[in-house]
KEVO-19925 format. One record per residue: x, y, z of N, C-alpha, C, O in turn; residue number from 1. Coordinates in steps of 0.001 Angstrom, whole numbers, plus 500000, padded with zeros to 6 digits. Layout:
<rs>
R     n.X     n.Y     n.Z    ca.X    ca.Y    ca.Z     c.X     c.Y     c.Z     o.X     o.Y     o.Z  num
R       X       Y       Z       X       Y       Z       X       Y       Z       X       Y       Z  NUM
...
</rs>
This chain:
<rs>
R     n.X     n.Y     n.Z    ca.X    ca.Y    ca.Z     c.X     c.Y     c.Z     o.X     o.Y     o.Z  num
R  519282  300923  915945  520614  300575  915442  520521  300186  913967  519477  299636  913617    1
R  521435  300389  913095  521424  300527  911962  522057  299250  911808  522858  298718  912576    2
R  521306  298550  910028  522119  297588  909653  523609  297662  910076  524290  298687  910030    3
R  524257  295769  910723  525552  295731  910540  526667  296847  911397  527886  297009  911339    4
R  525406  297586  912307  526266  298236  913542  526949  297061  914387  528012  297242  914981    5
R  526224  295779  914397  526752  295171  915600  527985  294995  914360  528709  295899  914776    6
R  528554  294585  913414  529747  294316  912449  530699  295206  913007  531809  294898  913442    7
R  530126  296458  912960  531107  297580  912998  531969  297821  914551  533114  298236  914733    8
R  530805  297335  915660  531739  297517  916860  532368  296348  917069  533086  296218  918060    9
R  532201  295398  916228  532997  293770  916240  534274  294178  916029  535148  294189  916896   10
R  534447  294621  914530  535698  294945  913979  536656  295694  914607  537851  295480  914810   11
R  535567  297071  915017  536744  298416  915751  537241  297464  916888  538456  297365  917058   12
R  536311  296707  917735  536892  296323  919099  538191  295118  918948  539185  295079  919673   13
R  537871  294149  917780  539328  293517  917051  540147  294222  916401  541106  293563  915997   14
R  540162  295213  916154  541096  296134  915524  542067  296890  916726  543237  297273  916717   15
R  541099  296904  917651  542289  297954  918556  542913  297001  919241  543841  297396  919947   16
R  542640  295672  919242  543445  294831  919976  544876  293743  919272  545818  293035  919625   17
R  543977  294406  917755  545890  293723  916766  546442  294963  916138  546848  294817  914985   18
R  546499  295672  916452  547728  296721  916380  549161  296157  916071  549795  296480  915066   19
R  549633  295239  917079  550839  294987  917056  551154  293346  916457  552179  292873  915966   20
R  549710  292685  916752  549875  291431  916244  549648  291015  914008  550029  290076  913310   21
R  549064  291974  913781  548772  291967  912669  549952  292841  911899  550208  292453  910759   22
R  550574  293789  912315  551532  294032  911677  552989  292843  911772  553684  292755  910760   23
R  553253  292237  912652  554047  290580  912855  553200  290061  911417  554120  289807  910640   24
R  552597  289934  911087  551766  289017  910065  551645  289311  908576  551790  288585  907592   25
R  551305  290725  908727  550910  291128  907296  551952  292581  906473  551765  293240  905450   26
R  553088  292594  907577  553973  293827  907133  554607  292863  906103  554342  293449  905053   27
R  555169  291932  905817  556129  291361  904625  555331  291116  903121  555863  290825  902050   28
R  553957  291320  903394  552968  290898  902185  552811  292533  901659  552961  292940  900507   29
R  552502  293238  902738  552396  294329  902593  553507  295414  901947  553280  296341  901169   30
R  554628  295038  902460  555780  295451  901211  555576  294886  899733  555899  295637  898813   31
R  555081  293661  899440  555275  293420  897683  553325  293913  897695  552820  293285  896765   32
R  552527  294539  898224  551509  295005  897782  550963  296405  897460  550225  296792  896553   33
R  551628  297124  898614  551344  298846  898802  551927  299022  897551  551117  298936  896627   34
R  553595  299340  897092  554024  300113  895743  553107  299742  894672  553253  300495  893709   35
R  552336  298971  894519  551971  298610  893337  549971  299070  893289  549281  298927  892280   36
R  549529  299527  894449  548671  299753  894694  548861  301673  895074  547925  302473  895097   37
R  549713  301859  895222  550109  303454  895257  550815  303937  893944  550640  305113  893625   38
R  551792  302938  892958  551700  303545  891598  550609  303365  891431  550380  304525  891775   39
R  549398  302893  891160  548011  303207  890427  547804  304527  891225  547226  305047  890271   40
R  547792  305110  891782  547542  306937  892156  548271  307597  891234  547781  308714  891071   41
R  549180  307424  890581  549325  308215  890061  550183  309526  890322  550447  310136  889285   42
R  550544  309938  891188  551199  310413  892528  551788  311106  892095  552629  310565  891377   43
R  551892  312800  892120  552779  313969  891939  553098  314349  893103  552595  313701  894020   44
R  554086  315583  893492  554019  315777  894864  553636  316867  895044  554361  317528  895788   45
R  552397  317561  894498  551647  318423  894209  550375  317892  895009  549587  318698  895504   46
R  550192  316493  895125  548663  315758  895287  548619  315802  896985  549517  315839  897825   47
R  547145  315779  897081  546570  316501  898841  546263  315077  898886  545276  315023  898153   48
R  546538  313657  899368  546217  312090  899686  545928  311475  901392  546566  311264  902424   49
R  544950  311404  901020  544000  310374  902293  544546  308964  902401  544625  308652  901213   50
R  544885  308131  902959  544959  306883  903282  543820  306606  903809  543589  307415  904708   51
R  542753  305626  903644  541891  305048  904677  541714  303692  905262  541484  302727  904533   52
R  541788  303613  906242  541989  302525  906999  543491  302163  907174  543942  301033  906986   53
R  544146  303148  907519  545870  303457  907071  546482  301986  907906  547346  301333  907320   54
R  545953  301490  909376  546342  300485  909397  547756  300873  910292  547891  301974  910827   55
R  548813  299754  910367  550699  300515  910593  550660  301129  909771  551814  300960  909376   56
R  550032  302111  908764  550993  303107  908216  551806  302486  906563  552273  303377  905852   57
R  551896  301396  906187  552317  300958  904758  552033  302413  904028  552724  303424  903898   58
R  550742  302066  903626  550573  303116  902275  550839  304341  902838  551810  304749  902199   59
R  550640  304902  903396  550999  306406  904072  552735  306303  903648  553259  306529  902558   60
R  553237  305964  904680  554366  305964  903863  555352  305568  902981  556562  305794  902982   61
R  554463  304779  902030  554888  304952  900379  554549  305648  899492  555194  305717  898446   62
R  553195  306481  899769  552749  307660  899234  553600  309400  899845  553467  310496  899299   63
R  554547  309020  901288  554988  310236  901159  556666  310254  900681  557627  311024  900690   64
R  556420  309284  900392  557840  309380  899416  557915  310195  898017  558907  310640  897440   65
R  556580  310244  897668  556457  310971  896556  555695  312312  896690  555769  313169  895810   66
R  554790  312507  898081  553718  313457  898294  554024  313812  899760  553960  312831  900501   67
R  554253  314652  900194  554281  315445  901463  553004  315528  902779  552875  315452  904001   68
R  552085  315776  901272  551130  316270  901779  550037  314960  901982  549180  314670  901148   69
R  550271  314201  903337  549252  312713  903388  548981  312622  904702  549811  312874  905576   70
R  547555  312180  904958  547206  311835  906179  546530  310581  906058  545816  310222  905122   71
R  546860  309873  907223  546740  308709  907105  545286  308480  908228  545183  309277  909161   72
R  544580  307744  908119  543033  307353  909232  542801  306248  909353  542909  305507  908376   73
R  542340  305681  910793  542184  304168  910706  540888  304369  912251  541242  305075  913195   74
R  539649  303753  912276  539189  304198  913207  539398  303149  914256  538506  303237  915099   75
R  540210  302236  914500  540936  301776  915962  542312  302880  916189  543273  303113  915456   76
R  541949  303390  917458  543143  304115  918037  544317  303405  917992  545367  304036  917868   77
R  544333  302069  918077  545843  301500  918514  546483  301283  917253  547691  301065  917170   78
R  545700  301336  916253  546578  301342  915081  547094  302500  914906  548234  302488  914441   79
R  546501  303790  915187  546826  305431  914562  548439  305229  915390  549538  305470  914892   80
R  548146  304714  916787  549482  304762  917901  550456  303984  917313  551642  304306  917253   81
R  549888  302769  916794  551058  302258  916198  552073  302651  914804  553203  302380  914399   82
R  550925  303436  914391  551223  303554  912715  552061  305010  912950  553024  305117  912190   83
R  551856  306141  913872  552784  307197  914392  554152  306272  914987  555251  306779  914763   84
R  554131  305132  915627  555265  305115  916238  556417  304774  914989  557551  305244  914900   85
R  555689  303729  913990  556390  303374  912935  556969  304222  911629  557787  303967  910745   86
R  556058  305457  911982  556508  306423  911342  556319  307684  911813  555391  308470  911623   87
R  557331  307777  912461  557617  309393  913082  557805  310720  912277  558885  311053  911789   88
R  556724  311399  912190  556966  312675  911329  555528  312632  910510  554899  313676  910340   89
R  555123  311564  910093  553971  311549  909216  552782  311542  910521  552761  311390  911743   90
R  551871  311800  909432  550543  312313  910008  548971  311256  910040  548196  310928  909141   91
R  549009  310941  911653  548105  309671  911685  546651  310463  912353  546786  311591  912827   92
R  545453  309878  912350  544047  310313  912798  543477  309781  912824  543088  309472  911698   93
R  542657  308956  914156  541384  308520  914520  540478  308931  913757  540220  310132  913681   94
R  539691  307805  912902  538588  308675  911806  537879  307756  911206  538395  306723  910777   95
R  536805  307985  911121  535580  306699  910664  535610  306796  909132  535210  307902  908770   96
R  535881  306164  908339  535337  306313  906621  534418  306315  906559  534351  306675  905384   97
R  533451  306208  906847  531846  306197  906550  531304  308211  907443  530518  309059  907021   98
R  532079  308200  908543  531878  309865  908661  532721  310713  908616  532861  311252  909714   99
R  533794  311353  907338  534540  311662  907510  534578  313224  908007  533676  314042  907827  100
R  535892  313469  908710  535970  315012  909015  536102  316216  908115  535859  317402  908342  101
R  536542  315620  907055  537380  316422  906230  535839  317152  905122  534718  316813  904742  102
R  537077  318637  904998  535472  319523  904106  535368  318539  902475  536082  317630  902053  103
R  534160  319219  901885  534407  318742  900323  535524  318999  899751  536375  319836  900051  104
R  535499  318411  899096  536585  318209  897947  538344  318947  898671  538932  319980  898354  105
R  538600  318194  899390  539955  318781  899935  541213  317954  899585  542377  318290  899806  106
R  540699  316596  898891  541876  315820  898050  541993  315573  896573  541139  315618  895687  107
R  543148  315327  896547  543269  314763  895087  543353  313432  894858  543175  313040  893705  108
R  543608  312590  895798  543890  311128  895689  543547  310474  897042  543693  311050  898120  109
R  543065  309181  896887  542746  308798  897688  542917  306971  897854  542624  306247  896903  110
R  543280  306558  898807  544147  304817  898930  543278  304285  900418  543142  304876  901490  111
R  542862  303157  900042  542601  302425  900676  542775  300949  900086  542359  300577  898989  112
R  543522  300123  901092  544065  298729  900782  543350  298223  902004  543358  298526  903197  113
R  542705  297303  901230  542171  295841  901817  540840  296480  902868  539934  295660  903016  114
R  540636  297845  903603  539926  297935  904576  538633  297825  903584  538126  296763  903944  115
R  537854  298333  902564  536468  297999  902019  535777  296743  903028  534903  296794  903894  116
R  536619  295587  902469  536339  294775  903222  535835  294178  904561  535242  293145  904871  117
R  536604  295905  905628  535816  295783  907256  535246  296547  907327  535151  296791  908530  118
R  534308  297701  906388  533343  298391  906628  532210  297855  906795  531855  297042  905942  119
R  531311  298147  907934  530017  297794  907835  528881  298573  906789  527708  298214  906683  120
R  529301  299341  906293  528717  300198  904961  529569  300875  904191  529933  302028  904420  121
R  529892  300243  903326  530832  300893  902109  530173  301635  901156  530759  302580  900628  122
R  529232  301400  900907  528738  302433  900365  528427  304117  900844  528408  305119  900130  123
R  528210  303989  902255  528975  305620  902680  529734  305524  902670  530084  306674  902405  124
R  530984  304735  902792  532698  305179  903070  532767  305361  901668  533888  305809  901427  125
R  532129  305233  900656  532378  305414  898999  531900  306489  898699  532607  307219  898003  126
R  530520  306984  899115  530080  308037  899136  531047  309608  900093  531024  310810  899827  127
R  531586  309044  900910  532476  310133  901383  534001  310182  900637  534883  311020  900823  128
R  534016  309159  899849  535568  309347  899146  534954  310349  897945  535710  311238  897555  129
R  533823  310263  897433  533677  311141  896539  533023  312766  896808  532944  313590  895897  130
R  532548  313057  898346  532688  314230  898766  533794  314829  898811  533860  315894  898197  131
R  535048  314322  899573  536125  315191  899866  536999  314951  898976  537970  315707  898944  132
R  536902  313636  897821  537617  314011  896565  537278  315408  895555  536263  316100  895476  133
R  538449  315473  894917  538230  317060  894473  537624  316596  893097  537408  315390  892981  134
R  537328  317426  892045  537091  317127  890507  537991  316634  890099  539124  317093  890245  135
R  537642  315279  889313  538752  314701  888346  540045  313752  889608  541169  313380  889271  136
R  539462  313583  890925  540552  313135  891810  540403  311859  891694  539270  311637  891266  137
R  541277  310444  891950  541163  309270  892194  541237  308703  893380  542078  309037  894215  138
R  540535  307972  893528  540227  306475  894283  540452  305316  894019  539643  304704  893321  139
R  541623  304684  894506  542382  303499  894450  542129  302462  895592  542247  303041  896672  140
R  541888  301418  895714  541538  300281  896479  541500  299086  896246  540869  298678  895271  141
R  542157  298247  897074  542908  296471  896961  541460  295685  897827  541218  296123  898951  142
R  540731  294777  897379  540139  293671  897876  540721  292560  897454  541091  292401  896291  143
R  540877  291492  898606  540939  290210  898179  540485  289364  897026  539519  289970  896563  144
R  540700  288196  896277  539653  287752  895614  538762  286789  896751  538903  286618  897961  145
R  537560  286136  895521  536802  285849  896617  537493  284097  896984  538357  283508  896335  146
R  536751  283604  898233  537438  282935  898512  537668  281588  898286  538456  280839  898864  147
R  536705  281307  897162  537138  280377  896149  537999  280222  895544  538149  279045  895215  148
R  539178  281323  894971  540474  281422  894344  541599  281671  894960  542716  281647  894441  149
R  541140  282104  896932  542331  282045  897939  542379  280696  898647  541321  280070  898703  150
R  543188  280307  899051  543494  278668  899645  543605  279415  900683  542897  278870  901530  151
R  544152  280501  901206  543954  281197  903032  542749  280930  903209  542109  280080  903827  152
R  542426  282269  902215  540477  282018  903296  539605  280906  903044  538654  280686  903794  153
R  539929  279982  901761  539335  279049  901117  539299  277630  902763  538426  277087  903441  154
R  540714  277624  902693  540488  276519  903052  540138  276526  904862  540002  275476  905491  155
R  540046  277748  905423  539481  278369  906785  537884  277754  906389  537483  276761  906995  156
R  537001  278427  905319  535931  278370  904922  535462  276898  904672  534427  276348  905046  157
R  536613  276362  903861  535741  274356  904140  536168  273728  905157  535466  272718  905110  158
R  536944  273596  906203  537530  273619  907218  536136  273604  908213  535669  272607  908765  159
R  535609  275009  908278  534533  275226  909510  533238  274186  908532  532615  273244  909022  160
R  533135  274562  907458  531752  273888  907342  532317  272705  907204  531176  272287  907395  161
R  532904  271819  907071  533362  270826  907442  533398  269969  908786  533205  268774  909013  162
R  533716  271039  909568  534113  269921  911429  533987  270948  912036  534635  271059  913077  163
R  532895  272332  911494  532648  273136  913170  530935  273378  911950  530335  272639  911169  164
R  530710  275254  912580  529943  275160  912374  530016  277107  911935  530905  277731  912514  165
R  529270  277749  911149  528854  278978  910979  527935  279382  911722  527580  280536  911482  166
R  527294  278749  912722  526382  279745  913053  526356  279492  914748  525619  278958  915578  167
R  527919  280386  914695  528519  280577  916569  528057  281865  916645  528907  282520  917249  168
R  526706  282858  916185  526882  283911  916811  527655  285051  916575  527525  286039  917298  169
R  528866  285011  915146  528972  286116  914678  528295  287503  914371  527163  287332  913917  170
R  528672  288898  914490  527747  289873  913522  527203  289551  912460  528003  288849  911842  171
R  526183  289689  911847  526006  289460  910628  527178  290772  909746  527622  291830  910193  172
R  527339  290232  908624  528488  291054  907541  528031  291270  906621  527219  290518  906082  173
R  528467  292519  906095  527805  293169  904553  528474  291647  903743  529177  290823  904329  174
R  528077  291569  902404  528717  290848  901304  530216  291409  901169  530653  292524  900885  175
R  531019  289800  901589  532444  289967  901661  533166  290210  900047  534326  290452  899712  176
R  531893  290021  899255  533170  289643  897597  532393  290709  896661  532733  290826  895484  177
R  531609  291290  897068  530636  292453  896379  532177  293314  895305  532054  293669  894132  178
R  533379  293441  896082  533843  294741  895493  535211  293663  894838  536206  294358  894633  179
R  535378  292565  894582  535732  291722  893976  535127  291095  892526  535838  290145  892199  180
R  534448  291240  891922  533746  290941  890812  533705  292378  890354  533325  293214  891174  181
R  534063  292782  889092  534149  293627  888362  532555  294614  887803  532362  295807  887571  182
R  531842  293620  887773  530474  293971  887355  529750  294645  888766  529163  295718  888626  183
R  529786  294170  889773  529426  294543  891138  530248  295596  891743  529603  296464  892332  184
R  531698  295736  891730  532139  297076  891721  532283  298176  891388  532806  299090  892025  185
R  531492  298204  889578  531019  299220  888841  530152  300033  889520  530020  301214  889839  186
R  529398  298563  889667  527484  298862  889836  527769  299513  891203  526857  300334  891309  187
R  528671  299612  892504  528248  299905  893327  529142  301407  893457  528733  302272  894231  188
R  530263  301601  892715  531114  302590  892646  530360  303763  891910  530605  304889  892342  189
R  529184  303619  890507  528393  304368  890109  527367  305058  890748  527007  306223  890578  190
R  526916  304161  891544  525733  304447  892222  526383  305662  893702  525569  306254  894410  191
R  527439  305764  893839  527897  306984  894616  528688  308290  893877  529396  309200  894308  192
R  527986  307736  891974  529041  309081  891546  529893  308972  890880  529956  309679  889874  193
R  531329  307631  891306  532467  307369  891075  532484  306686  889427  531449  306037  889277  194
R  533190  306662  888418  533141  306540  887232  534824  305120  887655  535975  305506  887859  195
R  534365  303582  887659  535228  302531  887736  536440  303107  886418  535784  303622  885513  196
R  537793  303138  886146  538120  303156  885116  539719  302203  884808  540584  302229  883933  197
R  539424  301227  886376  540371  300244  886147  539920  299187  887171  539785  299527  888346  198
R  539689  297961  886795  540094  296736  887047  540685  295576  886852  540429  294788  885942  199
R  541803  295402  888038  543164  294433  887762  542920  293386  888673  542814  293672  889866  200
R  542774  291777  888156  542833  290773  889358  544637  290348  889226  545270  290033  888219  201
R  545123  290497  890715  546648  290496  890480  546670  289027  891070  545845  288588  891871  202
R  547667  288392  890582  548063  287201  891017  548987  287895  892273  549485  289018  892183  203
R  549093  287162  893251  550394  287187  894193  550802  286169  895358  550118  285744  896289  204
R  551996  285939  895049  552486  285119  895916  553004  285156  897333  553851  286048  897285  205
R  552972  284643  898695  553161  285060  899218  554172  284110  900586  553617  283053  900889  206
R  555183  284322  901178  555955  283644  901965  555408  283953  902912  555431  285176  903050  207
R  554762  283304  903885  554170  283689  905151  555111  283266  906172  554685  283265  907327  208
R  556524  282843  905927  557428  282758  907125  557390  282218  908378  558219  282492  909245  209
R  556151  281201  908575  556087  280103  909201  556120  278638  909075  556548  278220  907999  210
R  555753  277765  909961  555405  276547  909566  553954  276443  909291  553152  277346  909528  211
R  553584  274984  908642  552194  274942  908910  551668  275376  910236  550896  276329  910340  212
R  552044  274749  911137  551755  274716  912162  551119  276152  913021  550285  276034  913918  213
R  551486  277040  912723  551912  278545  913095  550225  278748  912330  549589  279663  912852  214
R  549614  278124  911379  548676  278600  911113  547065  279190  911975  546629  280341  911975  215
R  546565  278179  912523  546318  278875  913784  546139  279888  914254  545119  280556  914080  216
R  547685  280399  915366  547800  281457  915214  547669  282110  914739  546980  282870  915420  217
R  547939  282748  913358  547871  283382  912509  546755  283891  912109  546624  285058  911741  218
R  545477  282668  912174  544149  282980  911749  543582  284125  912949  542594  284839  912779  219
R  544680  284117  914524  543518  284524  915307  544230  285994  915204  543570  286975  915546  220
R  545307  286121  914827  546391  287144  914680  546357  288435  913486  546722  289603  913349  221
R  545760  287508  912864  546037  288794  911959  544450  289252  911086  544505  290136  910231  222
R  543400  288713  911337  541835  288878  911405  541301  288760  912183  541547  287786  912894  223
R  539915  289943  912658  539112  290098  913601  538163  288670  912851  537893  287670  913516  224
R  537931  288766  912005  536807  287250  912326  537124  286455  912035  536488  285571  912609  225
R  538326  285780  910940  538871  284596  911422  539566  284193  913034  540064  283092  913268  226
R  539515  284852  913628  539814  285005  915368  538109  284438  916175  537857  283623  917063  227
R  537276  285315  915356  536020  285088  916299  535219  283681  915493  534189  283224  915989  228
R  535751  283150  914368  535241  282192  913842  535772  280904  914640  535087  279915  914902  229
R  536861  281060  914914  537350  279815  914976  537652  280077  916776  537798  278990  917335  230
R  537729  280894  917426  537195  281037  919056  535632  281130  919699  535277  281326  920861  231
R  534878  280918  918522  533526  280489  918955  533014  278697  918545  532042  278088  918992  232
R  533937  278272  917681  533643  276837  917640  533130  276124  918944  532937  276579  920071  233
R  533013  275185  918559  532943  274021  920286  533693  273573  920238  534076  272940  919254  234
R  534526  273745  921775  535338  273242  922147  536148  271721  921689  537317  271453  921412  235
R  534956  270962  921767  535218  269743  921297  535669  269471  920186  536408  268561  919810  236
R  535047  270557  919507  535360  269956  917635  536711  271077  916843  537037  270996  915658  237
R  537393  272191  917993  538766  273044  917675  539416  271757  917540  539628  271213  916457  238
R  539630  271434  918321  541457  270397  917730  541330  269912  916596  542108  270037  915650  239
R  540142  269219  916647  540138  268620  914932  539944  269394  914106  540581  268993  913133  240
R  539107  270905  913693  539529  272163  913055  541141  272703  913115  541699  273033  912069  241
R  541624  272748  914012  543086  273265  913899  544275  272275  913419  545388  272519  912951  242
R  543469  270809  913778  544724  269734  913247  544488  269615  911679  545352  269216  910898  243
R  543273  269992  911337  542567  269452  909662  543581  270955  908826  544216  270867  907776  244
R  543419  272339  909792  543829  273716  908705  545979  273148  908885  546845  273494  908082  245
R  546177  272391  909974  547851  272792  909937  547840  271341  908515  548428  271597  907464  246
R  547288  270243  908646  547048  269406  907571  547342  270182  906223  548447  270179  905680  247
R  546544  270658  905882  546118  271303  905029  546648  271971  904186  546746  271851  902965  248
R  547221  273165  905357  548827  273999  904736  549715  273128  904648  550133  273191  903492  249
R  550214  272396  905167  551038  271566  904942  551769  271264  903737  552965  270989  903649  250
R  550432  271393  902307  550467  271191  901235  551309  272541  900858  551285  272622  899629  251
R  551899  273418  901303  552063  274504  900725  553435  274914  901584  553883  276045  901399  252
R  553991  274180  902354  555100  274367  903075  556210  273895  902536  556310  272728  902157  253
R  557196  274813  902451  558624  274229  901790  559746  275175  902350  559836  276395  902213  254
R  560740  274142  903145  561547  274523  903732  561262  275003  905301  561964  275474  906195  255
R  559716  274596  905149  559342  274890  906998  558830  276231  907100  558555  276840  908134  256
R  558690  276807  905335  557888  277903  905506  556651  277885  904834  556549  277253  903783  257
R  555565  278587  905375  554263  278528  904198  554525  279272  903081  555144  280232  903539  258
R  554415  279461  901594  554078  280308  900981  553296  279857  899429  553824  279287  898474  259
R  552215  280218  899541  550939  280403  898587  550208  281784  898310  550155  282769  899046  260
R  549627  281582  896984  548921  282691  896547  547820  283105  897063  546824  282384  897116  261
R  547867  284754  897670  547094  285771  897823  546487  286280  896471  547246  287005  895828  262
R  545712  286123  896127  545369  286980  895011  544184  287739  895081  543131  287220  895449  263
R  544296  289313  894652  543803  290452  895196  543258  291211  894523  543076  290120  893982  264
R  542769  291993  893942  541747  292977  892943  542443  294575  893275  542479  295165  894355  265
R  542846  294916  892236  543443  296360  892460  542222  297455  891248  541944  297351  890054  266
R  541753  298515  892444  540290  299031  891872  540498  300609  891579  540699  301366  892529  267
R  540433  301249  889838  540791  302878  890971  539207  302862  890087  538623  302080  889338  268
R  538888  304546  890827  537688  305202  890224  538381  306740  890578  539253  307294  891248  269
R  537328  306965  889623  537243  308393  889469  536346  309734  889502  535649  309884  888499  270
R  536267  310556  890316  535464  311285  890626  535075  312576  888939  535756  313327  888242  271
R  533880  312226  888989  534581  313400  886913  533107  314461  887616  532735  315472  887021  272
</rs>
């Protein structure tokens, strides 16, 4: 078994099981993020565009508003099911980024938001964006920042080392902030080929439309390992982890809703 296989059947097997719970969570963030991560494509309606890790379907269909020609891939089935039901007519496919189906060079553009992040090897899923990209095609992709500058994942992260513990037995994980630092996304986008020729750290704000309280949930709802982080704690020491994170947000609730900054890295490269 290859590095970070056990990562990879972690994720697919949390992935096919929030289909429906992660779009409740992350479709309202996902409207003020996709347009602004699909104008960087660049987008004629001439262009042959991949979505990867399509997810419900966002970028797919904000890219066929301008392009016809898009297929969207996510390798949990229940998302492809979900992301067809949400958009009837467009074109969804079971499909690994790291092995893709598709011949060389059969696109012109290519979008992936936020998934880098659940590959257990990005560096083949990088290496295959620049096979079936055509000459001169782009590669566009959103990572988080790291989680020193997010109060979501920040304060999940002092939270456990605080009153639980890191070492419940997770997969081990590639480096979560590798494609977040500008110097490290060069270095790793070159080394498959790809020529970096934009990096943007975007501020963004975000209404998460709950209470503190709702946080929790949320952690187990809308991430495969904030779900397995905080459902492998000990028993004993969750309440005081879940009473310390609704604490916490608290600081960021107004009007009985959460909303604080997401802030995210918008990446293209280019195949020359």
């Amino acid at each position: 078994m290859t590095e970070f296989e056990d990562f990879k059947n972690f994720e697919k097997e949390g992935w096919e099981e929030r289909a429906y719970t992660y779009d409740k969570w992350a479709s309202a963030n996902a409207k003020q993020i996709i347009p602004t991560a699909v104008n960087a494509l660049a987008l004629s309606k001439e262009d042959i565009v991949l979505e990867l890790a399509s997810g419900p379907g966002y970028g797919t269909n904000e890219i066929a508003k301008i392009s016809h020609n898009v297929i969207g891939t996510d390798f949990a089935e229940a998302m492809v099911l979900e992301a067809k039901k949400q958009n009837p007519g467009l074109k969804f496919e079971q499909g690994d980024a790291e092995n893709l189906k598709y011949s060389d060079n059969s696109f012109t553009k290519i979008l992936c938001t936020f998934g880098i992040l659940h590959f257990a090897h990005p560096d083949k899923a990088i290496k295959e964006v620049g096979r079936v990209l055509k000459q001169n095609g782009l590669f566009v992709f959103t990572v988080w920042a790291p989680v020193q500058e997010s109060p979501f994942f920040g304060m999940l992260a002092e939270t456990i080392g605080e009153l639980g513990s890191y070492d419940v037995g997770l997969p081990t994980a590639p480096p979560i902030d590798d494609f977040s630092d500008p110097d490290r996304a060069l270095e790793r986008l070159s080394a498959q080929g790809l020529v970096m020729t934009n990096f943007e750290a975007i501020n963004n704000i975000f209404n998460i439309g709950v209470p503190a309280n709702s946080i929790p949930q949320m952690y187990r709802e809308v991430a495969v390992r904030s779900k397995g982080l905080l459902d492998s704690q000990d028993p004993k020491n969750l309440p005081a982890i879940e009473s310390k994170l609704i604490e916490r947000f608290k600081e960021f609730e107004i009007n009985g809703s959460v909303s604080m900054p997401f802030p995210y890295r918008l990446v293209t490269a280019k195949k020359i």
